[in-house]
C-alpha positions as CSV (number, residue, x, y, z in Angstrom):
1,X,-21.3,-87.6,125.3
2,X,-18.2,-85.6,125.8
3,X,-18.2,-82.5,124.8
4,X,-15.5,-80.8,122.1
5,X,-14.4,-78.4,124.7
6,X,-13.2,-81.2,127.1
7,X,-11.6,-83.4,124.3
8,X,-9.7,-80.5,123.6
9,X,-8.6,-80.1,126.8
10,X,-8.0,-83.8,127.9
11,X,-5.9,-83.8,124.8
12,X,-4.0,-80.6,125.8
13,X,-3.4,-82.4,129.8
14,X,-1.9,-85.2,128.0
15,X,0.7,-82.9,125.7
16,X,1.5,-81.4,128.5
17,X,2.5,-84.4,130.6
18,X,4.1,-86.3,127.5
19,X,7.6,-87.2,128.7
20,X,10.0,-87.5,125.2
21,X,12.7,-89.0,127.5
22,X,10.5,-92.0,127.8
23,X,10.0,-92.6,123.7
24,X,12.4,-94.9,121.5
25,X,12.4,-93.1,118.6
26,X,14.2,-96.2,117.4
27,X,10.8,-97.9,118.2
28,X,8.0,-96.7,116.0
29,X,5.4,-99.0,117.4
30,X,5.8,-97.1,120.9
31,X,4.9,-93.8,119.6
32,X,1.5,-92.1,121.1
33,X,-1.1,-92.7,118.2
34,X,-1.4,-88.5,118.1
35,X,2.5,-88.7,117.3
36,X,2.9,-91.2,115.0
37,X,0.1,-89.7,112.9
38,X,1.8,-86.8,113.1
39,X,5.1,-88.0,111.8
40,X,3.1,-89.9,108.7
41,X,1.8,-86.8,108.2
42,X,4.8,-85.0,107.7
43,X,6.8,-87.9,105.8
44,X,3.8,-87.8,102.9
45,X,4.0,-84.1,102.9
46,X,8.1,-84.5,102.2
47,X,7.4,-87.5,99.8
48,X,5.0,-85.6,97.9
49,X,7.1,-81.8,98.1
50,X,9.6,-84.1,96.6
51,X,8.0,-85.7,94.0
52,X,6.3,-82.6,92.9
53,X,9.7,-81.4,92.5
54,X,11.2,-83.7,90.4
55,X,8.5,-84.4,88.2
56,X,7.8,-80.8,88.1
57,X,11.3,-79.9,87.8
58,X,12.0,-82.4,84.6
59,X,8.5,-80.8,83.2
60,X,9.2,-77.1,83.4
61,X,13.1,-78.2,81.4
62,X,11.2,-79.6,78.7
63,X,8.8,-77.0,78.4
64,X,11.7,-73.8,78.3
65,X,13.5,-76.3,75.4
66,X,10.3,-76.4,73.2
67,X,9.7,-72.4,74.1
68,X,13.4,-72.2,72.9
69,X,12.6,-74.3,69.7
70,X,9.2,-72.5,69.3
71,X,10.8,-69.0,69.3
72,X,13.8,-70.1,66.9
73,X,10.9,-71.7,64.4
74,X,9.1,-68.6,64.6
75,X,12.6,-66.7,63.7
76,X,13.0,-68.7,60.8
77,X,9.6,-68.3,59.5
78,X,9.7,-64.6,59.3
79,X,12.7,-64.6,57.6
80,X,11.5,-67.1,55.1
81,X,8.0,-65.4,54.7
82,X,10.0,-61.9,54.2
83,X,12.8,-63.9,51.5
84,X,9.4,-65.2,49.6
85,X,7.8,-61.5,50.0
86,X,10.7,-59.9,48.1
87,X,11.5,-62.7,45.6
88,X,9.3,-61.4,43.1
89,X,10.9,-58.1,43.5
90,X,14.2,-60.1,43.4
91,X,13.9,-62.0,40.5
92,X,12.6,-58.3,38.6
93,X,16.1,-56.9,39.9
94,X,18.5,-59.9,38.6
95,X,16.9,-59.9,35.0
96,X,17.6,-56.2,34.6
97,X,20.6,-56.3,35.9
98,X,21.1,-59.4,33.0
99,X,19.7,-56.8,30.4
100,X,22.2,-54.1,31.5
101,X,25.2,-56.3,31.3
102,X,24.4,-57.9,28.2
103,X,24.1,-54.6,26.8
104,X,27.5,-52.9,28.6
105,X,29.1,-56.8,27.1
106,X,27.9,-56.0,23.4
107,X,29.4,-53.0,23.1
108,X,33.3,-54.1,24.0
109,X,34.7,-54.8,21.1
110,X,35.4,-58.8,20.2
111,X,39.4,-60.0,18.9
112,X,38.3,-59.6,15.2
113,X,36.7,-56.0,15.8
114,X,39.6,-54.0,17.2
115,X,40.9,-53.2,13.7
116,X,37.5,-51.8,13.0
117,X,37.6,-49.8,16.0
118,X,41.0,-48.5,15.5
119,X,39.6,-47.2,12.3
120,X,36.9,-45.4,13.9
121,X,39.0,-43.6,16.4
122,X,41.2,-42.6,13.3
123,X,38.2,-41.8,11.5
124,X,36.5,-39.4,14.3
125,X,40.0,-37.6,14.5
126,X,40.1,-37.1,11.0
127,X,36.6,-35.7,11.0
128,X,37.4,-33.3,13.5
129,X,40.0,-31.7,11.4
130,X,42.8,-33.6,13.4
131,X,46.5,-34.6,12.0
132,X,47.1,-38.0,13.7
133,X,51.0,-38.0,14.3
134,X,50.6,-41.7,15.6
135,X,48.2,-44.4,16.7
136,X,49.1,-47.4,18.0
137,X,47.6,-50.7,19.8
138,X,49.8,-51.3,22.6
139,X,50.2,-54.7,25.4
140,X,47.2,-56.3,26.4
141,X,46.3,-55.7,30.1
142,X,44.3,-58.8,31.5
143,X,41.9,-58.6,34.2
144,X,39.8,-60.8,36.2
145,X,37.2,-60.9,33.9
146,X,38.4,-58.6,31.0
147,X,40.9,-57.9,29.3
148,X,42.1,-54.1,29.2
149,X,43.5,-53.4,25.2
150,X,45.2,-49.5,25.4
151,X,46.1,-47.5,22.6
152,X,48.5,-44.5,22.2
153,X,46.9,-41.6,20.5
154,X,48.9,-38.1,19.0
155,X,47.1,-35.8,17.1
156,X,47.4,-32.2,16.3
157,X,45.3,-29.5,15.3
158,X,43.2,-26.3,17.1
159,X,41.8,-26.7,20.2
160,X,38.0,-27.2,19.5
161,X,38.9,-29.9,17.0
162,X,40.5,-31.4,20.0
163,X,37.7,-31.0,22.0
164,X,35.7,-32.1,18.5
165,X,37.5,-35.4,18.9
166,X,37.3,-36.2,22.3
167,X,33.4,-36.2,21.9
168,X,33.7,-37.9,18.5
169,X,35.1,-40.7,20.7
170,X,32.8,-41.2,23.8
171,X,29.9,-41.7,20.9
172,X,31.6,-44.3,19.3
173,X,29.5,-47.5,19.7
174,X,32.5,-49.7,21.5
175,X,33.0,-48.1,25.1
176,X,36.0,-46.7,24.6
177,X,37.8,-44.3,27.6
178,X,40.3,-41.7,27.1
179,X,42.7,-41.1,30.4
180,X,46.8,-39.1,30.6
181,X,46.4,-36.8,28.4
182,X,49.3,-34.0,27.4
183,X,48.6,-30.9,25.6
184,X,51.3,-28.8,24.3
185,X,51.4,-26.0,21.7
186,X,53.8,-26.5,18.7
187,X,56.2,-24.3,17.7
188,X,56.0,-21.5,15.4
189,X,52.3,-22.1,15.0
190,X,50.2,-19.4,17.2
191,X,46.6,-21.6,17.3
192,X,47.8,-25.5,16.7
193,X,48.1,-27.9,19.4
194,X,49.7,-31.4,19.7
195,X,48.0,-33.6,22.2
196,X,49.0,-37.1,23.4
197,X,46.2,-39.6,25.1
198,X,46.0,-43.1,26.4
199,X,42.6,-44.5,24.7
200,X,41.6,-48.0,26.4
201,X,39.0,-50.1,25.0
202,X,37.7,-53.6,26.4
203,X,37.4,-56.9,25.6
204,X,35.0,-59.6,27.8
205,X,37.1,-62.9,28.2
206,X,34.4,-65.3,26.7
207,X,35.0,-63.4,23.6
208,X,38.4,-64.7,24.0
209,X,37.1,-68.1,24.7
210,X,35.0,-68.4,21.9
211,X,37.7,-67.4,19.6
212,X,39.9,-70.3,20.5
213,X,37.1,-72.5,20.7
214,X,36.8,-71.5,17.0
215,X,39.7,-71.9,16.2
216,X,39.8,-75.3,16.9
């Protein structure tokens, strides 16, 4: 029986005298058996580096794309689940926001109701002791979504009724808004005052709309 030590060594003896001048490495069938195993040994090896590769390669492609696709559906999701969080709180906001601007819409005046509040200017300037010198509905101003109806305004009288009349005004009902004013005193009076303003009411456009559907 030959012992591991010697095979070793006879094996060694024979590297050692191997000659690769005398190979055709054209010629695999002349190949020492320890040689050509070797070289099988390395081709699998390549073959199977190479197919890991690929197949590995394509793999780890697909997997980063669904990571992508995972991470945008988990994007979306938290901004869904936070849009259904706050739609209750939403839906609160929008109808009071309704309430407020139904309520700021009924109190501009329609077509039909400027007389009325032309009278009621007239009437809190007259309650305040005022002498109206004039008072007259001027051009329409349209808007986008209003329409803009200014009035010219002299009075006269002491300066708390004035004052009186200003505050007479903003309580009317209609929003009404008083802007350029000019205050003068009059001449050969010590206490009276003449005063010119620019009042501006405001009329909603489907009030408009409604009147010439009317009318029809």
């Amino acid at each position: 029986m030959i012992k591991p030590i010697s095979l070793i060594q006879t094996r060694f003896d024979q590297w050692r005298r191997f000659d690769a001048s005398l190979i055709d490495w054209h010629e695999l069938s002349s190949w020492p058996s320890e040689l050509r195993l070797a070289a099988l040994t390395v081709f699998f090896m390549i073959i199977l580096s190479l197919s890991g590769f690929f197949l590995l390669g394509g793999k780890m492609g697909t997997l980063n794309i669904e990571k992508n696709k995972e991470q945008i559906l988990k994007n979306d999701y938290q901004v869904k689940y936070t849009e259904a969080a706050n739609l209750t709180v939403l839906k609160q906001q929008v109808r009071q926001m309704k309430i407020i601007f139904e309520a700021l819409i009924s109190q501009l005046p329609s077509e039909t109701e400027v007389p009325a509040l032309l009278e009621d200017v007239t009437h809190a300037g007259v309650n305040s002791g005022l002498l109206f010198k004039k008072i007259e509905l001027n051009d329409e101003i349209k808007k986008n979504f209003y329409v803009e109806l200014p009035i010219t305004v002299e009075v006269s009288g002491s300066y708390h009724d004035l004052a009186a009349f200003v505050s007479g005004v903003s309580s009317l009902s209609r929003i009404v808004t008083l802007h350029d004013f000019d205050i003068w005193s009059e001449k050969n009076s010590f206490n009276r005052l003449s005063m010119t303003i620019s009042a501006k009411t405001y009329r909603y456009k489907s009030f408009e709309k409604s009147s010439l559907s009317a009318a029809n």
